[in-house]
C-alpha positions as CSV (number, residue, x, y, z in Angstrom):
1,X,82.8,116.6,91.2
2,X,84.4,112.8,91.8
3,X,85.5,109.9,89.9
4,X,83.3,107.6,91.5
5,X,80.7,106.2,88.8
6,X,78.2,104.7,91.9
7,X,77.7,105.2,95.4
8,X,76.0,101.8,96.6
9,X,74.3,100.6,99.8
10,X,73.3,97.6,101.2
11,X,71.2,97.2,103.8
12,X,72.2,93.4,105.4
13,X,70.6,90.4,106.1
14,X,71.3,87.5,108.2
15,X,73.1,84.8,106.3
16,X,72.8,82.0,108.3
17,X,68.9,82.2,108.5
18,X,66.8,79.4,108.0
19,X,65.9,81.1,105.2
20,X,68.1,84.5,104.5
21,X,66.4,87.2,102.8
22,X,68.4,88.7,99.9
23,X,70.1,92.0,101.0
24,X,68.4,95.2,99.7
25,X,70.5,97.3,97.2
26,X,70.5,101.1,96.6
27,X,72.8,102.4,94.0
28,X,73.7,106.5,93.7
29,X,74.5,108.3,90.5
30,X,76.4,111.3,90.4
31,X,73.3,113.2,90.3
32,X,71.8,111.5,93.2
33,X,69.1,109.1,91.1
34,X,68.3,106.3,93.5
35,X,67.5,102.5,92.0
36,X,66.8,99.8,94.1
37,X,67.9,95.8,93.6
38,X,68.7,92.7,95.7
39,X,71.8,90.7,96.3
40,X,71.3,87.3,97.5
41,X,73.9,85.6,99.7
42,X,75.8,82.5,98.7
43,X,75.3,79.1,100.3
44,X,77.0,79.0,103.8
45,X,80.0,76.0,104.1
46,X,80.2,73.6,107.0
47,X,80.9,75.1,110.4
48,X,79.4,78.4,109.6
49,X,81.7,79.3,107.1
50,X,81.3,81.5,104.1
51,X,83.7,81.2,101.0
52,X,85.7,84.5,100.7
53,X,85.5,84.9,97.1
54,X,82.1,83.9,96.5
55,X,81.2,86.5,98.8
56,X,83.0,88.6,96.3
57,X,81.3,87.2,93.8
58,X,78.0,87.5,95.2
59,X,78.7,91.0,96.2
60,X,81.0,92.6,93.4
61,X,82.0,95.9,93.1
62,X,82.4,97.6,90.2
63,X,85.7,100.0,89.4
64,X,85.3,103.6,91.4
65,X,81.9,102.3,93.1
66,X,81.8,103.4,97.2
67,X,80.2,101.1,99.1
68,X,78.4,101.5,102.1
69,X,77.1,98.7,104.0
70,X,74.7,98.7,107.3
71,X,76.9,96.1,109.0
72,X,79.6,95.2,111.1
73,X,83.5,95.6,109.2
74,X,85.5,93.9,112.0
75,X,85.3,92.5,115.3
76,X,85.8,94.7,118.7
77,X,89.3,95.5,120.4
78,X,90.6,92.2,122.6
79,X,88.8,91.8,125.6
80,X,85.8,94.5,124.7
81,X,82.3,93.4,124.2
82,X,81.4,96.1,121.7
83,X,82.9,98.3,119.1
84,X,83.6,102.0,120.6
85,X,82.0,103.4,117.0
86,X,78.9,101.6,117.8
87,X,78.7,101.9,121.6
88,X,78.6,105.6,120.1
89,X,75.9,105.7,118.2
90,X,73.9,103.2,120.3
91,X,73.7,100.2,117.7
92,X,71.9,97.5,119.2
93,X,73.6,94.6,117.3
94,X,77.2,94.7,119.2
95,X,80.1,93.3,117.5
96,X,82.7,91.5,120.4
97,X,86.1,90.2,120.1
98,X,85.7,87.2,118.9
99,X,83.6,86.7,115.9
100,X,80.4,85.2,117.0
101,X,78.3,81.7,115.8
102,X,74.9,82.0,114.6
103,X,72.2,81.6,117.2
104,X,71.6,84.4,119.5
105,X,70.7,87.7,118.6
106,X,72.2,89.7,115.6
107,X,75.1,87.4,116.1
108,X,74.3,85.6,112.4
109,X,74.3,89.2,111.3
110,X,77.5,90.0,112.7
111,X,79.3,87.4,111.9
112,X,78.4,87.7,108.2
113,X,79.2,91.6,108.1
114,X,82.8,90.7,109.3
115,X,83.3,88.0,106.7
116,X,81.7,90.1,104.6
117,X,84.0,93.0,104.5
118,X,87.3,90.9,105.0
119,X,86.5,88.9,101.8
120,X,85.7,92.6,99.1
121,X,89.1,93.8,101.0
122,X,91.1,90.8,100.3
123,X,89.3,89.7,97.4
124,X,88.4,92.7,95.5
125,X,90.9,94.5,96.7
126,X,88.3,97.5,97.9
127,X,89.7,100.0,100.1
128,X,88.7,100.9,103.6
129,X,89.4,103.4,105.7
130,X,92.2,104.0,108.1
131,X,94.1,100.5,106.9
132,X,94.2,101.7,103.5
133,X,93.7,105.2,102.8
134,X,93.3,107.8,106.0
135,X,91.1,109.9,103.8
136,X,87.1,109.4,103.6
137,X,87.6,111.2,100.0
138,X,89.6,107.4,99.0
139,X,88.0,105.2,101.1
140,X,85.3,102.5,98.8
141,X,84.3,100.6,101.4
142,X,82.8,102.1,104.3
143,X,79.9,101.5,107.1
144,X,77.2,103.1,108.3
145,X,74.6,102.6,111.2
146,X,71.0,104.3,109.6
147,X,69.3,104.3,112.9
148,X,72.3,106.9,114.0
149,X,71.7,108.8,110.8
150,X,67.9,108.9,110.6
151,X,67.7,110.2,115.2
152,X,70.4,113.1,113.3
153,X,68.1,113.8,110.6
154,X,65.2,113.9,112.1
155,X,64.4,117.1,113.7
156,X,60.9,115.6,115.5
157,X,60.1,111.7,115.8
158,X,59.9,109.9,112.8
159,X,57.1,107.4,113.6
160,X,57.5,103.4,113.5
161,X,60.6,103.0,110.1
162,X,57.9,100.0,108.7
163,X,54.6,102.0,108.9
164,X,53.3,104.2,105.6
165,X,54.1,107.1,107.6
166,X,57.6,106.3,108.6
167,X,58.8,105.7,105.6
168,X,57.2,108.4,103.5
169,X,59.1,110.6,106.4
170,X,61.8,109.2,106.0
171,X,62.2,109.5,102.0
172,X,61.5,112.8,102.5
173,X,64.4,113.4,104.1
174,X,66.3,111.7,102.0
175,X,64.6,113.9,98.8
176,X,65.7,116.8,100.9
177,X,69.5,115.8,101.1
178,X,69.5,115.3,97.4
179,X,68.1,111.9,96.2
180,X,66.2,111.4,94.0
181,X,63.7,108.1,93.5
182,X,63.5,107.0,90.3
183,X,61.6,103.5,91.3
184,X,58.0,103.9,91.1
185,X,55.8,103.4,94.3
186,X,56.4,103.4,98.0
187,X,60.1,102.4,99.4
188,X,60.4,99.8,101.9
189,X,62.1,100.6,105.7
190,X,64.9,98.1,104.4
191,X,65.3,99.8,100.6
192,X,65.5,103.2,102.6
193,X,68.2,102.2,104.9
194,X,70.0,100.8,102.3
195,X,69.5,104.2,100.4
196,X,70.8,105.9,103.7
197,X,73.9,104.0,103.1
198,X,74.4,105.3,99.8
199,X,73.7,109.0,100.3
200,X,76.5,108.7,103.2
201,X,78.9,107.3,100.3
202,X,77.8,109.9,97.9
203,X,78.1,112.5,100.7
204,X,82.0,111.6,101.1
205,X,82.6,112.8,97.6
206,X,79.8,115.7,96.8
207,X,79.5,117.7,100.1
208,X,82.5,116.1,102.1
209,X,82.0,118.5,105.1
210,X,78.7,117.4,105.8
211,X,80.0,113.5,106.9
212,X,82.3,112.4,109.7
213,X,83.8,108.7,110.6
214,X,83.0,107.9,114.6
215,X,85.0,105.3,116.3
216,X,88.6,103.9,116.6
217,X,90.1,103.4,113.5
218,X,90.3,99.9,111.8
219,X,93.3,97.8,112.5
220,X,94.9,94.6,111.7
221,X,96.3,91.6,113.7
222,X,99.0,89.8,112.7
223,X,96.5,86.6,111.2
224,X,94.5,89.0,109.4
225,X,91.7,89.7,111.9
226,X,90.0,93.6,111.4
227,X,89.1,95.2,114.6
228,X,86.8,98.4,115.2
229,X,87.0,100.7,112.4
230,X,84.9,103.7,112.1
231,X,80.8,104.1,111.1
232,X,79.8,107.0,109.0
233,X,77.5,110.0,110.1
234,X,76.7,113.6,109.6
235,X,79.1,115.9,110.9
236,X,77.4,119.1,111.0
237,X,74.6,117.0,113.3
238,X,77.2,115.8,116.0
């Protein structure tokens, strides 16, 4: 079926928070048995900075795991204000050109999904798509943008993603696609976007028809900057 061992998503958090909360964590068998953990994000340096490999570190990645994060892989095309990918799928926290300080709006957020994703490519050496491999069947390190994914699935409105009756909607769906929960009790909005992420990984390498890549593809300048790069969705809902 595939040679991946875990498809694993994370759901992020805002880094440069007062206090950050830790990142929730879904990992995917190969049988689709979902488990739920937390990664917590290391210390943030002077001037905003995080340290490349203690990101990868913080957030390894083990041999033949896909990894699918909701969050931001590079910065927008010079001179845009927002990736075409997530102008898309209507994501409300827009990436621009330049990669943003912490302060207004999603920007702590963005800027620690671009760091994020530079540092498990440089550091880990974890492919992404388009600047490594042009196939989604090779690609490890991918994104996704649940709010996309969940208006696709959902053939009527899902109700508020935090209330009892959002989420049990929502899991559901997810049941439906092939998931199954092995943690006992209810799932948080956060631990179900995260598992959102995942299912899109395993998707790429179990029912590969099913999932599509939106967006320019990723590029690189000449100092190492990434730019667009393409989000994950379902195909056969597009």
């Amino acid at each position: 079926m595939t040679d991946a061992h875990r498809f694993v998503g994370w759901d992020l958090t805002d880094p440069f928070a007062r206090a950050p909360r830790p990142v929730d964590e879904a990992v995917v068998d190969r049988d689709g048995r979902v488990r739920f953990s937390q990664r917590a994000w290391p210390v943030p340096r002077a001037r905003h900075a995080l340290d490349p490999e203690a990101l990868a570190e913080a957030f390894a990645v083990g041999p033949g795991d896909v990894v699918v994060v909701d969050g931001p892989q590079a910065l927008a095309s010079p001179g845009a204000r927002v990736r075409d990918a997530e102008a898309r799928l209507r994501a409300p926290g827009r990436t621009p050109d330049v990669l943003p300080l912490p302060g207004a709006p999603f920007a702590g957020f963005v800027r620690g999904g671009v760091l994020l994703f530079a540092a498990l490519r440089t550091h880990a050496r974890v492919p992404m798509l388009d600047l490594d491999t042009p196939a989604l069947s090779r690609a490890r390190l991918l994104e996704a943008f649940p709010g996309a994914t969940w208006r696709a699935l959902a053939v009527e409105k899902l109700g508020a993603k935090a209330s009892p009756e959002g989420r049990a909607r929502r899991q559901a769906l997810l049941e439906a696609g092939g998931l199954r929960f092995m943690d006992a009790g209810t799932c948080t909005h956060d631990q179900l976007d995260a598992a959102l992420c995942a299912w899109l990984g395993w998707l790429t390498r179990t029912r590969p028809g099913d999932v599509t890549a939106v967006g320019l593809p990723l590029t690189r300048d000449a100092d190492g900057t990434l730019r667009e790069g393409r989000i994950l969705d379902l195909a056969a809902l597009r």
